[in-house]
Structure formats: structure tokens, C-alpha cells
C-alpha positions in Angstrom: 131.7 179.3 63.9 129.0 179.0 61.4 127.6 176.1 59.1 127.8 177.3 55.7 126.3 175.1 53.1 127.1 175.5 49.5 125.1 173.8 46.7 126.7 172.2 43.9 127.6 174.9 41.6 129.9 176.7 44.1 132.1 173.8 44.5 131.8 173.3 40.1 133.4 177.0 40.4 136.5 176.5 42.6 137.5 173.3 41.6 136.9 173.7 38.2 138.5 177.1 38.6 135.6 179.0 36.6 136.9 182.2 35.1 134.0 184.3 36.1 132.8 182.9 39.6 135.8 180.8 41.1 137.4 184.1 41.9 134.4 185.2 44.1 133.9 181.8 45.5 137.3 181.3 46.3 137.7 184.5 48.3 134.6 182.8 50.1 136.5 179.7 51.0 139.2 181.6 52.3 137.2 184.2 54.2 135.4 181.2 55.6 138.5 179.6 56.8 139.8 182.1 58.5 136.6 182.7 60.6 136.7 179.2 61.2 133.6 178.9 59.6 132.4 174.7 58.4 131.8 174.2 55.5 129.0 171.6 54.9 127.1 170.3 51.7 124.8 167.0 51.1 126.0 163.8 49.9 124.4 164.8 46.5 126.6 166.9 45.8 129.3 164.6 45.5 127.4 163.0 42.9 126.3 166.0 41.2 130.8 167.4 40.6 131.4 163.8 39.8 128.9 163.9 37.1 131.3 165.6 34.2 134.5 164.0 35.1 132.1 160.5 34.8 130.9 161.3 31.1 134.5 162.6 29.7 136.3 159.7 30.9 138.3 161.4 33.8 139.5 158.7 36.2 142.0 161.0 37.4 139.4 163.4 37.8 137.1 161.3 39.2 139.6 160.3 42.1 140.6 163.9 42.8 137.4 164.4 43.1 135.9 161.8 45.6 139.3 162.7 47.4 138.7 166.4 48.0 135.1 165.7 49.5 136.6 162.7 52.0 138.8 165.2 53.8 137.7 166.6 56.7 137.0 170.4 55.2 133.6 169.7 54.0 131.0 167.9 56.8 128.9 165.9 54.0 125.1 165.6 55.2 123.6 162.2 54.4 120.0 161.5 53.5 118.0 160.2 55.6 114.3 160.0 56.4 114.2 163.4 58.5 115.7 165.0 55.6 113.1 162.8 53.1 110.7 164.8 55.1 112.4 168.5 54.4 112.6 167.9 51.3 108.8 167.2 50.9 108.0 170.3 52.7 109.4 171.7 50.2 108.7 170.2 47.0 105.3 170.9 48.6 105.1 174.8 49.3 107.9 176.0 46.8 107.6 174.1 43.8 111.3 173.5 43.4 113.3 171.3 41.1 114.6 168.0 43.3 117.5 168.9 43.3 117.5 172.0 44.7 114.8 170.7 47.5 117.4 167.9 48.1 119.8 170.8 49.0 117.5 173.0 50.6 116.3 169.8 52.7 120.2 168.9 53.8 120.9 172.3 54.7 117.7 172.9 56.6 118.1 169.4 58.6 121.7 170.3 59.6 120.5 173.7 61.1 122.4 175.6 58.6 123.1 179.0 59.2 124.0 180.4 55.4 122.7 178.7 52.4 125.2 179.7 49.3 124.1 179.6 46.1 124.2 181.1 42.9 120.5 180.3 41.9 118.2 183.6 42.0 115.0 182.0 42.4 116.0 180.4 45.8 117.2 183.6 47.9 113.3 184.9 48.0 112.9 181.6 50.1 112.1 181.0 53.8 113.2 177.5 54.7 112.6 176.7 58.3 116.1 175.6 59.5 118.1 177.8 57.2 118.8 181.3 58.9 119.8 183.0 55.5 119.9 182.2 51.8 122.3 184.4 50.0 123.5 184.5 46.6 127.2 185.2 45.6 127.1 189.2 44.7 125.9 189.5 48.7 128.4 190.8 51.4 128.4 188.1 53.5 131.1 188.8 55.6 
């Protein structure tokens, strides 16, 4: 079994069902799965998917949502002060938005073994705790 983190965008695609990257994310999720991979993500990014459903209005959404992240198919990272710490590392030697240190900090204190992402600029990276960054063209499996 392997930790697997995904940043925000991956789980925008498959539960929003994006025409051009759900497809490739969801035959992630199932691959994933199977292997008996665990999926894991930060707290943050809870707040990041409930962002659109908050500014349309989407109760429903909103609730769907929250629900999907409190079952026990995604192991949600808090922040805490070691991970306060990653994530000044860094800000520090890569120059990266806050957000994407905040997920390269969760990742990195939960010993992750992929980092997922569909962000370029961050699979040149070498973040000490992350085995591999890969973006969603690689063969990962």
C-alpha cells in the first residue's frame, strides 16, 4: 500500500466530473483502489472544493461535499506545528504560492509516497518527505 496525496484540483476533477481531466483522474481512483493504495490530502483541501459550492449558494452541495471527505476513503492531514515548519522550508527554498506549500508541507509530513498534481511547476521539485511528484499525463502505475 502506498500514501497517495492529491492536491485540490484532482478532487475539483472527479467530483465535479470535469470533461477533460475527470476521466484520467478517475481511472486513478480506481487503479488506486484496487492496489489498495490510501488516498490522503490536507484539511485544506476541504476548504479549497468547498469554496465554489460556498459562493453559488449550494447547500446541497456544500453537504455532499463535507460528506464525501468525512468517510473513511480519504485520511485528511491536519495542520499542525510540524507541518507549520514544512511548509516554511518551503516557502523558503522554492518560492511557492501558500497554497501549494500548504500541500506540499501535508504531504511531506505524512511521509507521502506520490504527490498528484496537475500543476507543472511543482514536478521539478525535491521535497524531503515526498518520494515522487508526478503530474497526471505520467504512468504511474
Amino acid at each position: 500500500m502506498n500514501r497517495i496525496y492529491w492536491d485540490t484540483m484532482l478532487f475539483v476533477y472527479l467530483l465535479e466530473a470535469d470533461p477533460q481531466f475527470g476521466p484520467r483522474v478517475g481511472e486513478i481512483y480506481k487503479e488506486m483502489m484496487l492496489r489498495g493504495d490510501l488516498l490522503c490530502t490536507s484539511i485544506f483541501t476541504v476548504g479549497e472544493v468547498l469554496v465554489g459550492p460556498q459562493k453559488s449558494g449550494g447547500s446541497e452541495v456544500v453537504a455532499r461535499l463535507k460528506n464525501y471527505f468525512a468517510r473513511d476513503e480519504v485520511d485528511l492531514i491536519a495542520l499542525t506545528m510540524e507541518m507549520a515548519e514544512h511548509y516554511s522550508r518551503i516557502r523558503a527554498a522554492h518560492g511557492v504560492s501558500p497554497a501549494d506549500a500548504i500541500h506540499l508541507a501535508s504531504a511531506a509530513q505524512s511521509r507521502t509516497d506520490l504527490f498528484l498534481t496537475n500543476d507543472r511547476k511543482l514536478l521539478r521539485l525535491n521535497i524531503p518527505g515526498i518520494s515522487f511528484i508526478a503530474g497526471l499525463d505520467a504512468k504511474i502505475f
